[in-house]
C-alpha positions in Angstrom: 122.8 58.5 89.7 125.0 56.0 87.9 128.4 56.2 89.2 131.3 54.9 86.7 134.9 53.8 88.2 137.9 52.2 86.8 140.8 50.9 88.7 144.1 50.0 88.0 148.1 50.4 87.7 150.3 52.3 86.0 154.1 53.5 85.6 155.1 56.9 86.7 156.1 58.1 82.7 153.2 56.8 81.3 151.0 58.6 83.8 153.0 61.7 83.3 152.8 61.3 79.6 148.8 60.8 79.5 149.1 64.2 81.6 150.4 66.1 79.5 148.7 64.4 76.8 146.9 67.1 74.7 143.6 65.0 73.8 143.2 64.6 77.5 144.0 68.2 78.3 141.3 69.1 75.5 138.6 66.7 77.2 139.3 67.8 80.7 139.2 71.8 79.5 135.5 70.3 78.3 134.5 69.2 81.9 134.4 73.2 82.4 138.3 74.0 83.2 137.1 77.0 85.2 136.0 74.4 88.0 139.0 72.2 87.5 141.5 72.4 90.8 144.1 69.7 91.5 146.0 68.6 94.9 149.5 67.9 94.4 151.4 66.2 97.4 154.6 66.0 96.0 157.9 65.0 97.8 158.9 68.0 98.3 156.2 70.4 98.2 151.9 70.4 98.3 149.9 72.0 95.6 146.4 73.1 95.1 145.8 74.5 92.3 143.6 75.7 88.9 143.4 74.3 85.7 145.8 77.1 84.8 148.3 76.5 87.9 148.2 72.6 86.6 149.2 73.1 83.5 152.4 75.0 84.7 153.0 72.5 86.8 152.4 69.6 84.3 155.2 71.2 81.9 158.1 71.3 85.0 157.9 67.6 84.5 157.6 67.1 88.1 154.7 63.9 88.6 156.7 61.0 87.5 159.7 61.4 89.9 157.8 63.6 92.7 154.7 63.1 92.8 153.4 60.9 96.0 149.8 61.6 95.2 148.0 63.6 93.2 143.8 64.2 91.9 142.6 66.4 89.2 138.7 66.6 90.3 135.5 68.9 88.4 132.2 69.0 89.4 131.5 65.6 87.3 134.6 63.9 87.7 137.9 62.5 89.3 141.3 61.3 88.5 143.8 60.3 91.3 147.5 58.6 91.1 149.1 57.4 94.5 152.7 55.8 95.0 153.0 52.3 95.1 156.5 51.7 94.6 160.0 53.1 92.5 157.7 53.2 88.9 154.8 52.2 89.9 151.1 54.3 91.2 147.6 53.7 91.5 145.5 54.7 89.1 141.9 55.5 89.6 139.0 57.4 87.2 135.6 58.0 88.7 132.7 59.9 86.4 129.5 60.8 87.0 128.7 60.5 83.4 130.2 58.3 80.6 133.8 56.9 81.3 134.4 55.6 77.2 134.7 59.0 76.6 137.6 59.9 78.2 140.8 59.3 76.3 142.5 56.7 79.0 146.3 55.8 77.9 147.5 52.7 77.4 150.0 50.9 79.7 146.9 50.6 82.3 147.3 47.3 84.0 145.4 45.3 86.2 142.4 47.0 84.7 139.2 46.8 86.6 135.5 48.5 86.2 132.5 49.2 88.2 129.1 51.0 87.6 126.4 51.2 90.0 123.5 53.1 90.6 124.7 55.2 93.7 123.1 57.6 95.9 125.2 60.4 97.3 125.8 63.5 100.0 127.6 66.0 99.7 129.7 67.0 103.0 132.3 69.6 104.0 135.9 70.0 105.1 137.8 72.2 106.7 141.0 72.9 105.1 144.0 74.5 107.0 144.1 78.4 108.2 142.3 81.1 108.9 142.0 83.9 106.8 143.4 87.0 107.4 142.1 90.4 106.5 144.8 93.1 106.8 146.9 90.5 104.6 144.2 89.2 102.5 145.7 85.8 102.9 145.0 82.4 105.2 147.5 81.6 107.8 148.0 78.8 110.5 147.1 80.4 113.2 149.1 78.5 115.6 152.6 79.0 114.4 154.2 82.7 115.1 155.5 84.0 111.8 153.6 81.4 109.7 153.9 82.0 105.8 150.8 82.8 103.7 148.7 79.5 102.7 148.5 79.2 98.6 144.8 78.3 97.8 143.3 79.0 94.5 141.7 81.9 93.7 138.1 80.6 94.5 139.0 80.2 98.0 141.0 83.8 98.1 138.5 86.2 96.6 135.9 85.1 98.9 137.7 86.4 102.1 136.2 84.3 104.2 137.1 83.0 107.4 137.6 79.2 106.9 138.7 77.2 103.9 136.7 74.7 102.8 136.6 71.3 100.7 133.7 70.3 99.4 133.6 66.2 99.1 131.0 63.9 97.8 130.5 60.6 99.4 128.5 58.0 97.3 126.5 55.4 99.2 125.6 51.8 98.2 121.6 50.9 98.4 122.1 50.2 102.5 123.3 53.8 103.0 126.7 52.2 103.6 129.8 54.5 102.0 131.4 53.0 98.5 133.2 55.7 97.4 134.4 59.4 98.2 136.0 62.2 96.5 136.6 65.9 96.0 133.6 67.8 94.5 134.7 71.6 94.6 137.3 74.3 97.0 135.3 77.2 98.5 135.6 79.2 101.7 133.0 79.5 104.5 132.0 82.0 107.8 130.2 80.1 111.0 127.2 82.1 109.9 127.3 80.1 106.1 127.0 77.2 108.2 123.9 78.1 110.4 122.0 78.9 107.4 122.7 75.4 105.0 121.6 73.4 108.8 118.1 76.0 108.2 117.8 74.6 104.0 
């Protein structure tokens, strides 16, 4: 598969603003906004979320002062932003298909591409808690009178006993790692786990 990346800077507003930007929110509802999630590690809070629970959280203006981190990822795709300094964050696209098609804003600096022919596997994490049934919700187990974990709603109606992440780790032509990042959220048993080693 060809694998399409580009790399750079960019300040806080104009992120924010590209965002919210409505050709951008049109092209990403076209990636299939029913598998669009984000993770939002804020200062003071953590977010995953849906397409819809991004939007509302995109219009409390929140990324440019708060954010820390954040990536919007779809079965395709990925965008990710990380703190660098006061203004300043990373800035990184990666597509499966063709990047000119995205609408990128300007005030991108330090600008820098890559496209390779990749090969790739896809692997799983664990995500915090374990869900409960009487409550219907995943809890840290650990931690008397833990509150209930917010996960998006694929993870919750599949009442499943572990929360899962599924990545995709793209490997140069040595098998070596290149690149990584999050494919879709889902929820597992042990059982689920036993039967993908038997595939």
């Amino acid at each position: 598969m060809e694998l399409k990346v580009k790399a750079g800077e960019i300040l806080g507003s104009s992120l924010h603003n590209w965002l919210k930007c409505e050709n951008l929110q049109k092209w990403l509802e076209g990636q299939g906004k029913d598998e669009l999630y984000a993770l939002l590690d804020y200062v003071h809070q953590f977010a995953f979320v849906d397409w819809k629970g991004l939007l509302e959280k995109l219009r409390k203006d929140e990324i440019q002062g708060f954010s820390l981190r954040g990536r919007i990822f779809w079965r395709k795709g990925q965008i990710e932003w990380r703190k660098l300094g006061k203004e300043k964050y990373g800035f990184s696209l990666m597509l499966e298909s063709d990047l000119s098609s995205i609408p990128l804003r300007d005030g991108v600096s330090n600008l820098r591409e890559f496209t390779e022919e990749v090969k790739h596997e896809d692997r799983t994490l664990i995500l915090w808690g374990i869900y409960n049934k009487e409550k219907g919700a995943f809890f840290e187990q650990r931690v008397a009178g833990s509150r209930a974990i917010e996960y998006p709603d694929v993870i919750m109606r599949e009442a499943k006993t572990y929360p899962v992440l599924e990545i995709r780790i793209y490997l140069n032509e040595d098998g070596e790692p290149l690149f990584w990042r999050f494919l879709r959220p889902g929820a597992r048993d042990v059982k689920d786990w036993h039967k993908e080693e038997d595939e």
